[in-house]
C-alpha positions in Angstrom: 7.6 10.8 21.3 3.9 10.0 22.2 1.7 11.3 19.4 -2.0 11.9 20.1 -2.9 10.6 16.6 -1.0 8.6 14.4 -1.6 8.4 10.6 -0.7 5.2 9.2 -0.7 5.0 5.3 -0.3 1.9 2.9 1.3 2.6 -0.2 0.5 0.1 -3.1 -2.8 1.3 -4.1 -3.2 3.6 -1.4 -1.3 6.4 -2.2 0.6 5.3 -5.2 -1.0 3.8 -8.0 0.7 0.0 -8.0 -2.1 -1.6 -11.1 -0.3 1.2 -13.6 3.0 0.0 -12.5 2.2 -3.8 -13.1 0.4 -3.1 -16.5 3.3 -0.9 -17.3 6.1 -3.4 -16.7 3.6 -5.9 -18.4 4.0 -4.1 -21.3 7.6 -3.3 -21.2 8.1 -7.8 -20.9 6.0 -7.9 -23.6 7.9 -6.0 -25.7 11.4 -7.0 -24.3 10.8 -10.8 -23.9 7.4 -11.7 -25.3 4.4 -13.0 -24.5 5.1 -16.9 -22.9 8.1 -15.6 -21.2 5.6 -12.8 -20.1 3.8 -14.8 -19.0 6.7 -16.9 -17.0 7.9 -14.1 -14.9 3.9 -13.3 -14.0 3.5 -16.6 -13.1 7.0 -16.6 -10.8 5.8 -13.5 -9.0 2.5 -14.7 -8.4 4.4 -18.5 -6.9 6.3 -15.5 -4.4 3.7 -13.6 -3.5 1.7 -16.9 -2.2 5.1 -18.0 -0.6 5.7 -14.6 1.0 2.7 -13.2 1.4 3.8 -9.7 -0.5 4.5 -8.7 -3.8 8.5 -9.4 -4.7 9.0 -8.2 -8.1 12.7 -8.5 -8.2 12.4 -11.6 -6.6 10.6 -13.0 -9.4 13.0 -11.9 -11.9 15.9 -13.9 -10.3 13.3 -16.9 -10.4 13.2 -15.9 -14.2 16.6 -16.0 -14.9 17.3 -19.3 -13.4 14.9 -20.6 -16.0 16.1 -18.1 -18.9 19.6 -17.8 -17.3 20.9 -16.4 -21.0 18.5 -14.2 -21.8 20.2 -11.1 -23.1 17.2 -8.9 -22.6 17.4 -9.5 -18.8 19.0 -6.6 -17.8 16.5 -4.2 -19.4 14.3 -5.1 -17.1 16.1 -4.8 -14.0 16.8 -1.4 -15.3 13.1 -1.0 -15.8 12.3 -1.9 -12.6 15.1 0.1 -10.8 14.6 4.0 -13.2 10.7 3.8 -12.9 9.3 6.8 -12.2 7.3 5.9 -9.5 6.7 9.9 -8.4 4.2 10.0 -11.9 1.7 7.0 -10.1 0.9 8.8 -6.8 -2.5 8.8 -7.4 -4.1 12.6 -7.2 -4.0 14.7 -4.1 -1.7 11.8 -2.4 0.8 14.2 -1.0 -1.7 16.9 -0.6 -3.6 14.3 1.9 0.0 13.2 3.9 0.6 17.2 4.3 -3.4 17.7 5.6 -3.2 15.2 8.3 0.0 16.9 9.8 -1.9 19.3 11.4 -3.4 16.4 13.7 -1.3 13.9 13.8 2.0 12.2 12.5 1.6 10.6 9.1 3.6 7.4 8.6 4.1 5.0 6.0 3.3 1.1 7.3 4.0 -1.1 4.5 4.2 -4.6 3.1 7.2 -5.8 0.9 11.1 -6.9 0.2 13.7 -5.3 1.7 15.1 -3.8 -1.6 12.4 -2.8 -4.2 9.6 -1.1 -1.9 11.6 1.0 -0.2 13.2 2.2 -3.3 9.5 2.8 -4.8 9.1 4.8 -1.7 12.2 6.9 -1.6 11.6 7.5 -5.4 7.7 8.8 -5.5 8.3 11.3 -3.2 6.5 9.0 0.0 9.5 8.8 2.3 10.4 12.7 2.0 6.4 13.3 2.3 6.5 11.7 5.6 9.9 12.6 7.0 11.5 9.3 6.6 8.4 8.2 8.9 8.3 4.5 7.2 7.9 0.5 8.4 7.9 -2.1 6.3 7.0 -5.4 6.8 6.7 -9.0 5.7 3.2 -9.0 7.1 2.1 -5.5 8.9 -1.1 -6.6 10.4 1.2 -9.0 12.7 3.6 -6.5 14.2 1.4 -4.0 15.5 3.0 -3.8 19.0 5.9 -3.3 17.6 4.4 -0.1 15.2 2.6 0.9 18.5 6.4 0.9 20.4 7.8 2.6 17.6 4.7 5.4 17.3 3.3 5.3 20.4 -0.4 7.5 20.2 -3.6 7.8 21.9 -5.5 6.8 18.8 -4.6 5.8 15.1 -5.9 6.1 11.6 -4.7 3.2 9.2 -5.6 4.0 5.5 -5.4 0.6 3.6 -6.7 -0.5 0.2 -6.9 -4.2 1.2 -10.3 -5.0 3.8 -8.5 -8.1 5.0 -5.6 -5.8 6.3 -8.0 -3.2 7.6 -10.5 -5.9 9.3 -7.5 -7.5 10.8 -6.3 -4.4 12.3 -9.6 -3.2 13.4 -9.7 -6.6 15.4 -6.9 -5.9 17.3 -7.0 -2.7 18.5 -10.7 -1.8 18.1 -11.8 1.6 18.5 -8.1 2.3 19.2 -8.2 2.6 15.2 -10.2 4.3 12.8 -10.2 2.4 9.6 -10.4 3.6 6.1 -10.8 2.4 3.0 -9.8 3.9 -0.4 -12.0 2.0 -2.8 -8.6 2.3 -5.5 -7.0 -0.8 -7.1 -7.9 -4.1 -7.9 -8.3 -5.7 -4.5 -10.4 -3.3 -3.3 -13.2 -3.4 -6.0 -13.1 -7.4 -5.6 -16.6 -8.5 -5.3 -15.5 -11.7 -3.0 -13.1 -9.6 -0.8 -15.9 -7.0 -0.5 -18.4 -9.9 0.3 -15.8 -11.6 2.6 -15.0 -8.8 5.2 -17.1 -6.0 7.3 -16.8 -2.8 6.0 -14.4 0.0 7.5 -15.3 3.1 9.7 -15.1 5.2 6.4 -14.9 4.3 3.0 -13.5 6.8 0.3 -13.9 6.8 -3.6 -10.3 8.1 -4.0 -7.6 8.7 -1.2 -7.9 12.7 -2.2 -11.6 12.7 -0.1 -9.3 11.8 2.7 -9.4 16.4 3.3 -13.1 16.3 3.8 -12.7 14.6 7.5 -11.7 16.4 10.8 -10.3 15.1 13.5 -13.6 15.2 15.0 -15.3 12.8 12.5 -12.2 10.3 12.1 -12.2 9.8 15.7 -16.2 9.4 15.8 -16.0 7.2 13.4 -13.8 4.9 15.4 -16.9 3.5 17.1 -19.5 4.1 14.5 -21.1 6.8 16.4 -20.9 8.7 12.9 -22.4 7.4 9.8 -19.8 5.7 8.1 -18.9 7.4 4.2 -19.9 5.0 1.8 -20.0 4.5 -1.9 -23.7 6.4 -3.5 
């Protein structure tokens, strides 16, 4: 059904908060397997992530146990990974901002990641109920936008993204089609190069909560930067 608005929401340090859940399972391989092999499975998932262009946790644990194929403590992990409660990492006033933009729109998740693990971490924190079972996942979002736009057809959309690559990307595309906003939360998005590298978005938020202080009126005003774009003091 053609939607006036669309809402489209990244997850990993966006809504949920995805640095607590790395330094948590850091810990929890530190404990379980120690420091080098630590160190290993960090090193695996970054080798992924460049190869895939997204985070692949479990991914990088199979890589880990073709090197460490008897480890015994293998298995907590996975069981780590799978039981995490990912519903205490939504980062404050998440769902309260998913439930305020109903009233203009359709919120929907548009995410990045394996076909396994994220949309378990979205079932799990409470995302897919939030938004109706309203969720995309991709390999790389920014290139299947027709296919987001055929799926959730609107007049105009709001994508709320952590990453300004993603955002200025976007932005490119469909112009003022798009309002573009940035929640200033996890590591990429305090990154002095990455903030050096990329124009800023239409609206830029200390915290995803501030997301309830904009209107309609001012997201879509700031589409074309008609408004004074929200920045940091």
């Amino acid at each position: 059904m053609h939607q006036s608005v669309v809402f489209l929401f990244d997850v990993d340090n966006t809504l949920l908060d995805n640095d607590r859940v790395a330094a948590d399972l850091k810990r929890h391989l530190e404990t379980e397997v120690g420091h080098e092999r630590q160190q290993r499975y960090w090193a695996f998932f970054e080798e992924l992530r460049a190869e895939l262009g997204y985070a692949d946790y479990l991914g990088a644990l199979q890589r880990y146990r073709s090197e460490y194929p008897r480890d015994p403590h293998l298995l907590t992990v996975s069981d780590f990974l799978i039981e995490y409660h990912f519903a205490n990492r939504l980062f404050p006033n998440s769902l309260d901002v998913l439930d305020y933009v109903k009233q203009y729109g359709r919120p929907v998740i548009l995410s990045d990641g394996d076909v396994v693990f994220q949309p378990l971490k979205i079932r799990r924190s409470g995302l897919f109920d939030a938004v109706n079972g309203d969720v995309l996942i991709y390999i790389h979002k920014e290139f299947e936008l027709d296919d987001v736009a055929e799926r959730y057809p609107a007049d105009s959309y709001v994508l709320v993204d952590d990453k300004l690559r993603i955002l200025t990307a976007v932005k490119k595309l469909w112009g003022n089609r798009v309002t573009t906003v940035f929640p200033r939360q996890g590591h990429y998005a305090v990154d002095a190069k990455i903030l050096a590298t990329y124009p800023p978005a239409d609206i830029t938020l200390n915290r995803i909560g501030e997301l309830v202080d904009y209107d309609l009126h001012a997201l879509r005003e700031a589409a074309d930067g008609t408004d004074g774009r929200a920045a940091l003091a």
